[in-house]
C-alpha positions as a Markdown table, in Angstrom:
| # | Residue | x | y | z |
|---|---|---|---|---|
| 1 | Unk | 19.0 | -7.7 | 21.2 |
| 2 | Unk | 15.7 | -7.6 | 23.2 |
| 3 | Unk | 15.3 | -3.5 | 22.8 |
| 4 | Unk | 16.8 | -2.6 | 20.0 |
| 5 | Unk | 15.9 | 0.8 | 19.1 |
| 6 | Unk | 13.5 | 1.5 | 16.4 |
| 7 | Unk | 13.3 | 4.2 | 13.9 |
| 8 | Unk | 10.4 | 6.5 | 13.0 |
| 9 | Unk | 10.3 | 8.0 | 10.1 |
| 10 | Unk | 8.2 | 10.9 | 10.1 |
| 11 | Unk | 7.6 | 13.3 | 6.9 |
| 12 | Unk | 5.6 | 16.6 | 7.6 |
| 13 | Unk | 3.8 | 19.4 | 5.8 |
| 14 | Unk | 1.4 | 21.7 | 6.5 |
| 15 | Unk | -0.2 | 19.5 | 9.5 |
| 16 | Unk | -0.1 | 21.5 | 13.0 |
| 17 | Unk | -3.5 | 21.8 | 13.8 |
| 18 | Unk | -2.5 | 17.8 | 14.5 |
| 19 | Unk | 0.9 | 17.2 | 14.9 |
| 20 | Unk | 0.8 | 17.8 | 18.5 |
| 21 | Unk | -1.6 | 15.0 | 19.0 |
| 22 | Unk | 0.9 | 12.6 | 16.7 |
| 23 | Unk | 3.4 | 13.1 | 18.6 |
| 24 | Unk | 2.2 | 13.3 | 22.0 |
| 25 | Unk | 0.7 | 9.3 | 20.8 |
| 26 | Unk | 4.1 | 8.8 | 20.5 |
| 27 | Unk | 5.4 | 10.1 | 23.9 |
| 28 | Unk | 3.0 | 7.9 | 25.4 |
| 29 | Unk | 4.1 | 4.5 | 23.7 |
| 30 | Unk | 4.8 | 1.5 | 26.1 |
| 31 | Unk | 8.3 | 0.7 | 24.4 |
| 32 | Unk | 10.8 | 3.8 | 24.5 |
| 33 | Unk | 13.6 | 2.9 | 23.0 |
| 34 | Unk | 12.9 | 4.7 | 20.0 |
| 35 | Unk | 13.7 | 7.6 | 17.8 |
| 36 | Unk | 11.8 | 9.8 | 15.6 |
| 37 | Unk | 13.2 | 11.4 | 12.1 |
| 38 | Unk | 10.7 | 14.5 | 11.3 |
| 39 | Unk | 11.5 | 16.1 | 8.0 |
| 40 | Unk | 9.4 | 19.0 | 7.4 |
| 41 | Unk | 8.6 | 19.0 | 3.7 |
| 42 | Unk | 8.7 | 22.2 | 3.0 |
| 43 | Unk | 5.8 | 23.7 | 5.3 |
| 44 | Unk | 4.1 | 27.0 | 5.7 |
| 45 | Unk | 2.4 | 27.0 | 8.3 |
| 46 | Unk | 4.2 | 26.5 | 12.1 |
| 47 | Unk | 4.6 | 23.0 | 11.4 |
| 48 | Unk | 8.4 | 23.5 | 12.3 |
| 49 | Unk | 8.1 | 25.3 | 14.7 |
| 50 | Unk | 6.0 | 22.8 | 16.8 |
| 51 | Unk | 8.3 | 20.1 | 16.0 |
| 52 | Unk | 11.5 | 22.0 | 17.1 |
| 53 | Unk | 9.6 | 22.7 | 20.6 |
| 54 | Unk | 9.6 | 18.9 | 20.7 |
| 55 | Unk | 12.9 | 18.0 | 20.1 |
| 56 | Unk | 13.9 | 20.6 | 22.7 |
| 57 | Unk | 12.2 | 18.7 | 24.9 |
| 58 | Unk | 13.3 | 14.8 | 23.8 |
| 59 | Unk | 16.5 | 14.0 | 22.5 |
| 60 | Unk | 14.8 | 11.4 | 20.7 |
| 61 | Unk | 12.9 | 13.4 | 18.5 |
| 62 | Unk | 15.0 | 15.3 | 15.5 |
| 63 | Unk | 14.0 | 17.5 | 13.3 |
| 64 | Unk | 15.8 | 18.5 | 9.8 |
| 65 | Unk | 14.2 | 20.1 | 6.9 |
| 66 | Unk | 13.5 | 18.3 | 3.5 |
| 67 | Unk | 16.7 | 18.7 | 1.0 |
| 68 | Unk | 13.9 | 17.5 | -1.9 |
| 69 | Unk | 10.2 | 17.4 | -2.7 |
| 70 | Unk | 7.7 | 15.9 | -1.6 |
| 71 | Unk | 7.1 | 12.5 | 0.4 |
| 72 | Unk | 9.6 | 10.1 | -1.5 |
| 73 | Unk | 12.6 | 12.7 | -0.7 |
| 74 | Unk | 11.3 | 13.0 | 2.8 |
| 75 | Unk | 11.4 | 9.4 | 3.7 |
| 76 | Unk | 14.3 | 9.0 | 2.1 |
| 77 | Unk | 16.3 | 11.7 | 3.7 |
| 78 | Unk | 14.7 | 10.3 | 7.2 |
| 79 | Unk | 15.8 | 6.7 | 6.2 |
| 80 | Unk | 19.7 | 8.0 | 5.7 |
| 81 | Unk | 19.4 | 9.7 | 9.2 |
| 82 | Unk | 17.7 | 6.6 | 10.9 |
| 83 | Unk | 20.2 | 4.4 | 13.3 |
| 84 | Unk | 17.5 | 1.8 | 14.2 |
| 85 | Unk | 17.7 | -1.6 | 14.1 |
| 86 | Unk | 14.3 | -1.8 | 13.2 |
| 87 | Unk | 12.2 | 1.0 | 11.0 |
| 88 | Unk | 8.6 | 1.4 | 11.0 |
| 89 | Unk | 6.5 | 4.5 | 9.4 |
| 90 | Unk | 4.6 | 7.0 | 10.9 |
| 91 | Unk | 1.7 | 10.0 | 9.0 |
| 92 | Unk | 2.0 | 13.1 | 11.0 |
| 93 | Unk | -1.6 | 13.6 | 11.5 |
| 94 | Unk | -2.2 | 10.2 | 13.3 |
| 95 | Unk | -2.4 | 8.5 | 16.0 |
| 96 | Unk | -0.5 | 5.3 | 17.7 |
| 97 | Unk | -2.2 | 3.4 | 20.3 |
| 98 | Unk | 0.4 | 3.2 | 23.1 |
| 99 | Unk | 0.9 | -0.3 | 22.5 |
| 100 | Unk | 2.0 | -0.1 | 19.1 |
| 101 | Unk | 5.9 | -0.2 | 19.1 |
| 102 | Unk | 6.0 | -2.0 | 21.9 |
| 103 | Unk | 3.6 | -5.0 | 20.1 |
| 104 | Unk | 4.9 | -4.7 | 16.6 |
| 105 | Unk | 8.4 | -4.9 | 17.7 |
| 106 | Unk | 7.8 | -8.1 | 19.7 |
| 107 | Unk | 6.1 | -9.6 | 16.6 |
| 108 | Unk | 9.3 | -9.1 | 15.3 |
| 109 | Unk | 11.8 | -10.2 | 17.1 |
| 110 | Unk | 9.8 | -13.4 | 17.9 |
| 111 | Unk | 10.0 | -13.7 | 14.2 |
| 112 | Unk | 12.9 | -12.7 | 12.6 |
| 113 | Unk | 13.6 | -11.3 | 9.7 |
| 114 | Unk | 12.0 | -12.0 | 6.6 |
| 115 | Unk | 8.9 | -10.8 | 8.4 |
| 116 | Unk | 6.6 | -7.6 | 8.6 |
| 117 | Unk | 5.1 | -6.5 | 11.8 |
| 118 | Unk | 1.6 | -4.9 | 10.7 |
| 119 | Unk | -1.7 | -4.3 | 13.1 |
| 120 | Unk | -5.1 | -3.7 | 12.7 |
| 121 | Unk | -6.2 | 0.0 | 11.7 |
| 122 | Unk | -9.1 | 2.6 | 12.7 |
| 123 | Unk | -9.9 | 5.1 | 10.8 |
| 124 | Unk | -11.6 | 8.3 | 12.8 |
| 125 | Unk | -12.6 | 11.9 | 11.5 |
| 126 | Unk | -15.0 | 14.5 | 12.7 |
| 127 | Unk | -17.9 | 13.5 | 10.8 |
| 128 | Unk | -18.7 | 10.0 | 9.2 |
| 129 | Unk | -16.3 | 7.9 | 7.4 |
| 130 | Unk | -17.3 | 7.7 | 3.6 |
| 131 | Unk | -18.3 | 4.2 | 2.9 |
| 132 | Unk | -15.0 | 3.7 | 0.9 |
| 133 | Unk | -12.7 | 4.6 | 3.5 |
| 134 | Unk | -14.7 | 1.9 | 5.6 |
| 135 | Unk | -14.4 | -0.7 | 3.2 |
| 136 | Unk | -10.9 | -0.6 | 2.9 |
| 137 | Unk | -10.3 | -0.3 | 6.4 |
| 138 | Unk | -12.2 | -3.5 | 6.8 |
| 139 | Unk | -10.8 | -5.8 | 3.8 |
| 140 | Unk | -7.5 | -4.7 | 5.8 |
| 141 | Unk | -8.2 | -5.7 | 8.7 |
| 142 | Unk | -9.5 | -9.1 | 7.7 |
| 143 | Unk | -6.2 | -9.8 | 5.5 |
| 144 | Unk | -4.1 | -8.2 | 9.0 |
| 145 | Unk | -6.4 | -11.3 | 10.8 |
| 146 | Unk | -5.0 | -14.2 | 9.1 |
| 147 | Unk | -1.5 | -12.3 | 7.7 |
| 148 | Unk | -2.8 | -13.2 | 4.3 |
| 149 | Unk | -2.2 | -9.6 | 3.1 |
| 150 | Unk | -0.4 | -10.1 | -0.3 |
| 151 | Unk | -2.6 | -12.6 | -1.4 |
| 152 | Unk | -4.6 | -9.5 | -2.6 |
| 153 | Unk | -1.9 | -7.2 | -3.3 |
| 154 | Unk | -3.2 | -6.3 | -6.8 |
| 155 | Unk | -6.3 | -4.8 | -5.6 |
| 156 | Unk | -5.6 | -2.2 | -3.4 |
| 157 | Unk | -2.4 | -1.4 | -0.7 |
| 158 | Unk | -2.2 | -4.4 | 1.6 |
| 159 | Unk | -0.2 | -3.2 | 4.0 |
| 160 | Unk | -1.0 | 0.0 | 6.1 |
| 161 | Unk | 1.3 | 2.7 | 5.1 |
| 162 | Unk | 1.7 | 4.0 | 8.5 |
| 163 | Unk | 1.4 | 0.5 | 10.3 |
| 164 | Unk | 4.3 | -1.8 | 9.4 |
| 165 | Unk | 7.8 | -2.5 | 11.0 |
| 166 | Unk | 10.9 | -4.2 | 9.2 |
| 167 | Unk | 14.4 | -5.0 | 10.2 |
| 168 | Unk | 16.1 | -2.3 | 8.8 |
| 169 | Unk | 18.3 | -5.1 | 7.1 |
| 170 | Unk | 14.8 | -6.1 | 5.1 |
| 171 | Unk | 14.1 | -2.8 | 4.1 |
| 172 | Unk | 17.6 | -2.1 | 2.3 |
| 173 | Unk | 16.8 | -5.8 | 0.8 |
| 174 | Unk | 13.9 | -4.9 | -1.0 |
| 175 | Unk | 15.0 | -1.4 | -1.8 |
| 176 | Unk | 14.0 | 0.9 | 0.7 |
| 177 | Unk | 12.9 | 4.4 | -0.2 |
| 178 | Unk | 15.0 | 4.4 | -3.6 |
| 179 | Unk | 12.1 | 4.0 | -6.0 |
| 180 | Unk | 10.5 | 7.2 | -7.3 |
| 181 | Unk | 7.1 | 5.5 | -7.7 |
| 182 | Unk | 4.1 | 6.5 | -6.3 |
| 183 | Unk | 2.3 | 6.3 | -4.5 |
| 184 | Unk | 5.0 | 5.0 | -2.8 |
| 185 | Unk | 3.5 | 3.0 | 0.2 |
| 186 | Unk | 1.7 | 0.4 | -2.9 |
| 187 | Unk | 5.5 | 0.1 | -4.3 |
| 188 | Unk | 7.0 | -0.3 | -1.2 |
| 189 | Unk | 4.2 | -3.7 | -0.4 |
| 190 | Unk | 5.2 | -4.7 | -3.9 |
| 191 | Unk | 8.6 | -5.1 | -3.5 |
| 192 | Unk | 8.3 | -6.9 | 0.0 |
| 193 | Unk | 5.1 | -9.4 | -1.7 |
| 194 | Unk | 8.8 | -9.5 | -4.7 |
| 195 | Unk | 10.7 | -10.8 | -1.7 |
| 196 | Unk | 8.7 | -13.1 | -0.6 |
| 197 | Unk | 8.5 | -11.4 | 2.7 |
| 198 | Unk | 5.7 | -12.6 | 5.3 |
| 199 | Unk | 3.1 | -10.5 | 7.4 |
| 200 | Unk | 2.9 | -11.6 | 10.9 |
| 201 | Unk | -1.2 | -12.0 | 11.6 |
| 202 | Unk | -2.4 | -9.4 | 14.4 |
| 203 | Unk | -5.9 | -8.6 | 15.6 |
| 204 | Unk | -4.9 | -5.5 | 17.4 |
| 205 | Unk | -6.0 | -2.2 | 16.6 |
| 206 | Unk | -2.6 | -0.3 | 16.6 |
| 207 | Unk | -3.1 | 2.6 | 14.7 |
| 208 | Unk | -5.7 | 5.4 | 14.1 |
| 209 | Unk | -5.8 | 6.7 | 10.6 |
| 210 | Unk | -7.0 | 10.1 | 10.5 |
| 211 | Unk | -9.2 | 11.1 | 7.3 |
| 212 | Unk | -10.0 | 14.9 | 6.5 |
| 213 | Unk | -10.7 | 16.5 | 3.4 |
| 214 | Unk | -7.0 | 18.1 | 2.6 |
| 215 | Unk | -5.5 | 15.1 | 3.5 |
| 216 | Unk | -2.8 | 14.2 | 0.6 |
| 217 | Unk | -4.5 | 10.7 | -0.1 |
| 218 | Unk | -7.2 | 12.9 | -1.5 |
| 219 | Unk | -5.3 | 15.9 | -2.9 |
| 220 | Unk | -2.4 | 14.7 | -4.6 |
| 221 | Unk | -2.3 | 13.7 | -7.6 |
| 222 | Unk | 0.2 | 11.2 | -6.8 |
| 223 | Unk | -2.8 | 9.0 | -5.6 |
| 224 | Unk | -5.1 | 9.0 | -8.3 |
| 225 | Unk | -6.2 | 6.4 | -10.0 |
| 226 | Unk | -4.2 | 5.7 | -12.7 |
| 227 | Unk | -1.2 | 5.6 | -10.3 |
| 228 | Unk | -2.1 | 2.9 | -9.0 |
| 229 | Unk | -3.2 | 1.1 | -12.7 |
| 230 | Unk | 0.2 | 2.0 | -13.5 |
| 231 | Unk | 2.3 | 0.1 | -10.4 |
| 232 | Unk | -0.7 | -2.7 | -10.6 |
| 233 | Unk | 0.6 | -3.4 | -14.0 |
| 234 | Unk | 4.1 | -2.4 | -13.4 |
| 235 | Unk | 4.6 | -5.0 | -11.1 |
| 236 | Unk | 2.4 | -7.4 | -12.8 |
| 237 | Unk | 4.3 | -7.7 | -16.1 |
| 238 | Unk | 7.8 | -7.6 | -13.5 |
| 239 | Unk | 6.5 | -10.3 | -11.2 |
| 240 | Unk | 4.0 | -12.7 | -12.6 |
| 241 | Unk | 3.5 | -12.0 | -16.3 |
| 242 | Unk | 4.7 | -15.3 | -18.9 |
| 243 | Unk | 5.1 | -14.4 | -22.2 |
| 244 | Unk | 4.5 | -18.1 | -23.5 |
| 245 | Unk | 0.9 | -17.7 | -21.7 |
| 246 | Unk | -2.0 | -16.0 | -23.6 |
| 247 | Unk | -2.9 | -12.9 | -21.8 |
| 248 | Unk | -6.6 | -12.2 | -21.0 |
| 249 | Unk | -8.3 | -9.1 | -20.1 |
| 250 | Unk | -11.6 | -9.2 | -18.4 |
| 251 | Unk | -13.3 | -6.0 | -18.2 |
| 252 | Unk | -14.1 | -3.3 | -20.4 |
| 253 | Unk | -15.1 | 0.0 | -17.4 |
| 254 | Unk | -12.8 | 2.8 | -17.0 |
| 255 | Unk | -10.1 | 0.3 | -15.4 |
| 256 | Unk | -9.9 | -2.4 | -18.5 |
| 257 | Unk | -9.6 | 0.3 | -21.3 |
| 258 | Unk | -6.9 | 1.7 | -19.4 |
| 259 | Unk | -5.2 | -1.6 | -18.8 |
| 260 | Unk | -6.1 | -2.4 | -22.4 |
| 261 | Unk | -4.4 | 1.5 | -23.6 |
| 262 | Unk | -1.3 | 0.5 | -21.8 |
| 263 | Unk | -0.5 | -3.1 | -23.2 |
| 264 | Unk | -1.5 | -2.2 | -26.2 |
| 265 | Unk | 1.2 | 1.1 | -26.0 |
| 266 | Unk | 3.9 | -2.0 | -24.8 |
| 267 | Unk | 2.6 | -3.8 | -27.7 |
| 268 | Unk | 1.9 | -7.0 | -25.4 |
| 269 | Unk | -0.7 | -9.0 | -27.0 |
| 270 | Unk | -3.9 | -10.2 | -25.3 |
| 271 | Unk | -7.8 | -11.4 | -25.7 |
| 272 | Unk | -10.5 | -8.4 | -24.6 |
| 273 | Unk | -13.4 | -10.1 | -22.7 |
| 274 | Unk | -16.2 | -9.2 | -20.9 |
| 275 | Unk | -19.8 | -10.4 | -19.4 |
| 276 | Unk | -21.9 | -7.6 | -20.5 |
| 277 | Unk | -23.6 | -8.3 | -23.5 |
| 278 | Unk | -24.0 | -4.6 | -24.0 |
| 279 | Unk | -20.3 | -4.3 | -25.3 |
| 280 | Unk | -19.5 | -7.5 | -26.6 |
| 281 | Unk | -18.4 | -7.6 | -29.9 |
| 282 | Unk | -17.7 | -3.7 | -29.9 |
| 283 | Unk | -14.5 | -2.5 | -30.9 |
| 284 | Unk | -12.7 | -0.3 | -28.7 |
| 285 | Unk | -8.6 | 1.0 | -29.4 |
| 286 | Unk | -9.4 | -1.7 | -32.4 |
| 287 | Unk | -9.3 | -4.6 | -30.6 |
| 288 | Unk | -12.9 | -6.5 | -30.5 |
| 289 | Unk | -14.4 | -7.3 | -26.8 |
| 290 | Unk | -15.1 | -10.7 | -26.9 |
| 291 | Unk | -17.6 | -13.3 | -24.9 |
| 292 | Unk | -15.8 | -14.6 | -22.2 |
| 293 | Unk | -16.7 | -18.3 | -23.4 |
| 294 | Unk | -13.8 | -17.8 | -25.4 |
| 295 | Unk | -11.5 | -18.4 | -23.0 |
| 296 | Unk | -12.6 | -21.7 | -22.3 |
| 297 | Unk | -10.2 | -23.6 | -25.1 |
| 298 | Unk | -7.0 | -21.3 | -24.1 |
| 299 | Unk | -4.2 | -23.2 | -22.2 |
| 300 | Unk | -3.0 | -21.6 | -19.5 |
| 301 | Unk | -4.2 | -18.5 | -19.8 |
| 302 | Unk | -3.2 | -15.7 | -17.5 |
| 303 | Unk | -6.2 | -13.3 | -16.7 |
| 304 | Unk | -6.3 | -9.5 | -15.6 |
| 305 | Unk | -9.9 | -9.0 | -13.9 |
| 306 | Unk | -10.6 | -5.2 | -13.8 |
| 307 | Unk | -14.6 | -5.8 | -13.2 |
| 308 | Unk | -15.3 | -3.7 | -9.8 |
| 309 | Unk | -19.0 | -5.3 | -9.2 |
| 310 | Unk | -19.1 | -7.4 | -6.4 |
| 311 | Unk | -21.9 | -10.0 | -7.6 |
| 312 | Unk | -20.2 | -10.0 | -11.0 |
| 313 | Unk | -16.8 | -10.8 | -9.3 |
| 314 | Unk | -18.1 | -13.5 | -7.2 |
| 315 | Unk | -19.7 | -15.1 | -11.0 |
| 316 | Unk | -15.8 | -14.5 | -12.5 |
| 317 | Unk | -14.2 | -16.0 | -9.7 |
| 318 | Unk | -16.5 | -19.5 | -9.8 |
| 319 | Unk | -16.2 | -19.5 | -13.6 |
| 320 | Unk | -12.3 | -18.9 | -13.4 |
| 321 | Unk | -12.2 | -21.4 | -11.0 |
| 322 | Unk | -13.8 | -24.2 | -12.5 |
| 323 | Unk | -11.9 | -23.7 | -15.5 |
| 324 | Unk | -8.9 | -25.2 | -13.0 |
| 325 | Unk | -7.5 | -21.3 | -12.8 |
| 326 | Unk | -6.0 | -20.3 | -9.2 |
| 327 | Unk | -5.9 | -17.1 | -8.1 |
| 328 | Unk | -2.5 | -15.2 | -7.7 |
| 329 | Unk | -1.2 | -17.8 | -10.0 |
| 330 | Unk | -3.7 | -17.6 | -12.8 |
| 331 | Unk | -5.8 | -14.9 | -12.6 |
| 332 | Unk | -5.7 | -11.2 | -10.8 |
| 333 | Unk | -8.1 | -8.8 | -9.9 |
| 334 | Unk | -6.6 | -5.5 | -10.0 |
| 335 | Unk | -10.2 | -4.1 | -8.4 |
């Protein structure tokens, strides 16, 4: 099929002063064979109400009111409802470029399945982007260049939460929405980078990310920090982690002790390292930070690099790597 008809899935709350601008991005879009799945989450402002005026307007667009909580429930419920053959993801305060189905679905079906459709992103707000917000967008866009997204899946999201498409045959494959993990976007690119999945390089900007300061990405708590320590690890120990290998952490910032509090909860051993003479050979959650010389005699170490510094990350990398260590295969950085 050379049109099939593609699902989005589309949770709201609380986001009319741009909904209408979403959707009208939507309306625009060069494909049309599409359907949209809005589930109001539970909304008190006219959020609804906006959307209803829609659907009145376009059989394509439905409407139904979250029978949950919260963003999981929302996409879930939206995934039940979907017919699609294909499934992409949509943020209701966003913007599609009208190209964007229409490019991400041939992508796809050029393809196949065992593929993810993802484009370049932009991120716009009324004032300046913070500096992080640019960064992210740009180490994005450069893994989005080359489709070498999950080659750096353990430091931040890979894939753009509201810029992929899967065959909807994929998505029950690695799960779907049934995981209860947030933030749930970083455990949905997990489970595809578990599957082996493969990201289809694009150099088109296809999507415009909207940043304000109530957005949920900077609200919720479900986006914190340690959130995302906690799937970086999860998924770590699940995927990649080999018992008969000695475990090294590198890095003793906010990041390694909590890295360090959690194995040492699981009760998985591993060597404490570090650069900075400053806290070598101090004892923290009694286990002693060690020179990283110390790795040198291991065989076969595995290695968790939780140092943020860019100059001291470029100085980890060449040491790990003329100790014979690969990255994704040896060594992560999980910053």
């Amino acid at each position: 099929m050379q049109n099939p008809l593609v699902s989005i899935l589309i949770p709201f709350k609380n986001t009319s002063e741009f909904l209408a601008d979403c959707i009208n991005s939507i309306l625009l879009q060069t494909y049309t064979n599409w359907e949209v799945l809005a589930i109001n989450d539970h909304s008190i402002d006219n959020s609804m109400l906006i959307m209803e005026e829609y659907a009145k307007k376009d059989t394509r667009i439905k409407v139904f009111h979250n029978k949950g909580k919260g963003i999981i429930e929302a996409l879930r419920m939206a995934y039940t409802l979907s017919k699609g053959e294909l499934i992409t993801r949509m943020d209701a305060d966003d913007l599609m470029f009208p190209t964007k189905l229409d490019t991400m679905k041939q992508n796809l079906m050029a393809k196949g399945k065992g593929h993810i459709a993802i484009g370049n992103v932009k991120y716009f707000c009324e004032g300046e982007i913070g500096n992080g917000y640019y960064k992210y967008e740009k180490w994005l866009n450069k893994l989005t260049l080359t489709g070498s997204n999950f080659t750096e899946i353990y430091k931040e999201c890979p894939i753009p939460s509201p810029c992929w498409m899967l065959h909807k045959s994929d998505l029950d494959r690695c799960g779907a929405f049934e995981s209860n993990r947030y933030p749930e976007d970083y455990d949905l690119a997990f489970r595809c980078y578990e599957q082996k999945f493969i990201c289809i390089p694009s150099d088109e900007i296809l999507h415009y990310w909207r940043d304000y300061d109530y957005r949920a990405s900077r609200t919720s708590e479900h986006y914190a920090q340690n959130y995302f320590l906690d799937i970086k690890l999860h998924y770590f120990l699940r995927l990649n982690y080999r018992e008969h290998r000695p475990l090294v952490l590198w890095g003793a910032g906010k990041k390694g002790k909590e890295i360090a509090r959690n194995l040492l909860e699981r009760k998985i051993d591993f060597h404490w390292i570090c650069n900075n003479p400053n806290k070598i050979g101090k004892d923290i959650y009694g286990q002693e930070l060690l020179h990283f010389s110390t790795m040198t005699p291991m065989m076969e170490p595995q290695v968790i690099v939780t140092v943020a510094n860019s100059e001291a990350q470029s100085f980890i990398h060449d040491h790990l790597k003329g100790l014979q260590l690969r990255p994704l295969k040896d060594y992560y950085f999980f910053c």
